[in-house]
N, C-alpha and C positions, 0 to 999 in steps of 0.2 A: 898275533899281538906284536907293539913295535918294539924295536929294542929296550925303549925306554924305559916301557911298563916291565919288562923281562929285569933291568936289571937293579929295578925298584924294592928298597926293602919289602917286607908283608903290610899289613895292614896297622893300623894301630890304633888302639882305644883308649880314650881318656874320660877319668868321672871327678871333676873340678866341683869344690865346695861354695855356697853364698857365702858372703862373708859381711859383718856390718863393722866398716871402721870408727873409729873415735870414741864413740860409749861414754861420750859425752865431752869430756874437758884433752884427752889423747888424739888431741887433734893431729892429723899424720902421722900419725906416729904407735897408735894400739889398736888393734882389731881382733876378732875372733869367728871363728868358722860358725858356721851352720849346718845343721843335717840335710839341705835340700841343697838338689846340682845341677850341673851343665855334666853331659853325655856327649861322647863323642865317638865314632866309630868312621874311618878315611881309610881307603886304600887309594891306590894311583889309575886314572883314567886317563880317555882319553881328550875328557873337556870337565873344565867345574860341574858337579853336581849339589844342591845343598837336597836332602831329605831331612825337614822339620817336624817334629812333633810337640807339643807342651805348651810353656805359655811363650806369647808374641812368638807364634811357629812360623804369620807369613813375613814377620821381619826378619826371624832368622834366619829363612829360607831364600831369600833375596839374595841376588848373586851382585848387583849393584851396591856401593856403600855398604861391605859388609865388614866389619871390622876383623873377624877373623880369618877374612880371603882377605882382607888388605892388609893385614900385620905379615901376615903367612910371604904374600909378596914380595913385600917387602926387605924381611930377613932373607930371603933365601937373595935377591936382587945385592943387596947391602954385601953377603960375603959371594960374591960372583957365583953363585951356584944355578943350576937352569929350575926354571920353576914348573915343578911336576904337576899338571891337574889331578884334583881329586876330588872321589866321589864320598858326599858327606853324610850321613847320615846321622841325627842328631835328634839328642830327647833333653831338654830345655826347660827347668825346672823354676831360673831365676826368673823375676820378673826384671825387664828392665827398665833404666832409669828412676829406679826406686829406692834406691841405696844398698841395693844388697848385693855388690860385686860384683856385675854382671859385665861391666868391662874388665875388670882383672882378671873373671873367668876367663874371660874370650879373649885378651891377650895371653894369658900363660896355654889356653889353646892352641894356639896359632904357633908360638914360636913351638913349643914343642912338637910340634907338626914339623917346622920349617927344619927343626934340628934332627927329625928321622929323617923326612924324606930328602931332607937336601945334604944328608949325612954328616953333619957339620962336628959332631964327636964334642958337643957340649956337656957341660958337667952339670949336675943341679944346682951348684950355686950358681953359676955363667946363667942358667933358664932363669931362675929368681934377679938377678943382676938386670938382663935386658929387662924382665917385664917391670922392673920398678923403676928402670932407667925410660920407660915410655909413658908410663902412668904417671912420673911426677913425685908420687911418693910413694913408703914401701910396705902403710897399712894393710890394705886389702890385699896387696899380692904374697905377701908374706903369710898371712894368715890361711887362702886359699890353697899356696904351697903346700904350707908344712902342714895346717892342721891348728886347733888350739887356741888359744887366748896367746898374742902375739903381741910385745912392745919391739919397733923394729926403728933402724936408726940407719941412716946412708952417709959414708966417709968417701967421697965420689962413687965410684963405678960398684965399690965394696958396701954390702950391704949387712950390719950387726944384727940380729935377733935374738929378744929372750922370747922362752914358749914355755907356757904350762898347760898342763889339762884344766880344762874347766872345772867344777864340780859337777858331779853325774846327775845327781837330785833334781841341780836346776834346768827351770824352760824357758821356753822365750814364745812372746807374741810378737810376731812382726803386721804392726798396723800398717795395712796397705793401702792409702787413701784412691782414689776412681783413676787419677791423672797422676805421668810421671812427673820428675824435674830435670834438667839435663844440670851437669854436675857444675858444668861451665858457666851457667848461668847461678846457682849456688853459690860460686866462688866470687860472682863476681857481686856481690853483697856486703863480701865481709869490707873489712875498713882495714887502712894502712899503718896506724897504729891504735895500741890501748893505753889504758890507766896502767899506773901501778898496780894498785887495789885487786883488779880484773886479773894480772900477772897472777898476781899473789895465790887468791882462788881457787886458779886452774894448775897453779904447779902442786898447791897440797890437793888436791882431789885428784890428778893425774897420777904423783905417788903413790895415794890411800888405793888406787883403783888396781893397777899390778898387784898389789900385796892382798888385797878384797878377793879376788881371781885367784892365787895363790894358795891363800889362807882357808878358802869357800869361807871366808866371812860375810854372808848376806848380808848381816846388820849394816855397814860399811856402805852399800850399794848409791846408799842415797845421797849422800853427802859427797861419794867417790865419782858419781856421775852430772855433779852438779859443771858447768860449763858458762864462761862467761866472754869465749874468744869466740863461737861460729853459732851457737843457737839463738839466741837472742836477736842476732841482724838476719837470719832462713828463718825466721818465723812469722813472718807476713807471707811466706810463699810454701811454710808449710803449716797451717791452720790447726791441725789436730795436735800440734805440740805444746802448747799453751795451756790448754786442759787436762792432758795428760800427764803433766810434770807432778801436778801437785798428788797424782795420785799414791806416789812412791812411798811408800812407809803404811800402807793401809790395805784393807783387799787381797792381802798376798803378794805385793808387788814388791819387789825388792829395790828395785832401780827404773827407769826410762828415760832413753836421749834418743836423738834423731839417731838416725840408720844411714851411716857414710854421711851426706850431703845432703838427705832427706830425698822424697817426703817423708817416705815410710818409718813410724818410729819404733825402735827397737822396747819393750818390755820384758824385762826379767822377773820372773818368778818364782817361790823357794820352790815349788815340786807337782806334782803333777794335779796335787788336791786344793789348788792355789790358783789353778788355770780357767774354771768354770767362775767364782766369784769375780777373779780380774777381768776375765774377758766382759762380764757383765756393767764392769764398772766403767771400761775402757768406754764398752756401748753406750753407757749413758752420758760420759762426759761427753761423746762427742755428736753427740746429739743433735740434729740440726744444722751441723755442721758439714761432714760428709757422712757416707756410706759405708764404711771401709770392709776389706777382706782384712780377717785376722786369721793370720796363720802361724799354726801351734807348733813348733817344734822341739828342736833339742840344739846343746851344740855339738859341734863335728870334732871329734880329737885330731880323726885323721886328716890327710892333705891329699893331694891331689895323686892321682891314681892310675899310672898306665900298663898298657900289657900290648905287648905286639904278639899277632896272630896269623 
């Protein structure tokens, strides 16, 4: 074996949360974990390996364009450090480009990778700092990190977080529509200014929504996830949300907004006796429309998870 590999930390494992930002009117700015992940297990080789499992496992597996071998790169490049090959082996839970974190995952992968193996003695805020410093903003990574129902705020390089636990009770369907979105094309939708009116909306329903989160005030959900900056202009490119809105207050649903940038739309529900009538209702509103995978879960308290080995 070459010195390389010889004077290479151990191995390390990472188990990274989905996460869906905004929750309707917290645009960049509020997100909350999920119980479904990104896996990760690296040690040092002698050439990249990716081993993929789960969902998009031959995207993941692609050593070409891969955002977590290209972030990884990168860092270790950016602080002069030699870039170690490693062998990846990977069980891949998020759907991507769906809105459920799957780049946040795969950046706060990567650089925690880049900060073992290329030994860089980063702190967990410095890990949260870059990856919000490459995502743009610090919903999803914040959320992913720590865990939780996340309102997160950036003063340059410094990145503020409030975090609560969720309520336990509640669940979520994440409507998965057939086709992703890419986030960049999302964004590039929205418009360069609002109304007043539209301000007004989104700052009391982005208030109501931290203290809804807080409080486990379900009743709250619908009026707290109402959104009038980013849903309204993604909804010609995400179809299923237009029907789905008006579901919120009936069925068991507590709330529904797009999932990050869409398509996928996030649905909360008060408890687990709530998730067979909404999914039925979900079905039928969108009837015609698409096919969607609905997936039942919970949310994640915790944050992102590593162990060298």
């Amino acid at each position: 074996m070459s010195s390389v590999l010889k004077e290479n930390p151990g191995s390390l494992r990472l188990k990274l949360p989905a996460t869906s930002a905004n929750l309707g009117p917290g645009f960049d700015a509020a997100a909350v974990a999920l119980n479904f992940h990104l896996e990760i297990e690296a040690e040092p080789s002698y050439e990249f390996t990716i081993t993929a499992t789960g969902r998009d496992a031959a995207r993941c597996a692609r050593l070409k364009n891969n955002l977590i071998l290209d972030t990884y790169e990168r860092i270790l490049r950016e602080n002069d450090r030699p870039i170690t090959p490693l062998a990846i082996r990977m069980a891949n839970g998020i759907p991507l480009g769906m809105g459920c974190g799957s780049s946040a995952a795969g950046r706060l992968a990567a650089i925690a990778l880049a900060v073992h193996f290329g030994r860089l003695g980063w702190s967990p805020e410095q890990i949260l700092e870059e990856s919000c410093a490459l995502e743009g903003h610090p919903d999803n990574a914040a959320a992913c990190w720590l865990g939780g129902f996340v309102v997160a705020a950036c003063e340059g390089r410094t990145v503020h977080v409030v975090r609560v636990v969720p309520p336990a009770e509640w669940r979520v369907i994440v409507v998965l529509p057939p086709a992703p979105l890419a986030t960049s094309e999302a964004r590039a939708m929205l418009p360069e200014t609002y109304s007043r009116c539209d301000m007004v909306i989104n700052i009391q329903a982005a208030s109501m929504l931290g203290l809804a989160f807080a409080q486990a005030r379900g009743d709250l959900l619908r009026i707290a996830m109402n959104d009038r900056i980013h849903q309204p202009y993604r909804a010609s490119s995400c179809p299923m949300l237009p029907p789905l809105l008006p579901l919120a207050g009936s069925h068991g649903i507590l709330g529904a907004a797009l999932s990050g940038a869409g398509p996928a739309v996030l649905v909360i529900v008060g408890g687990e006796a709530s998730v067979n009538p909404a999914s039925a209702a979900i079905r039928s509103a969108v009837a015609g429309i698409a096919e969607p995978e609905l997936h039942v879960c919970g949310f994640e308290s915790k944050g992102a998870r590593q162990a060298i080995t």
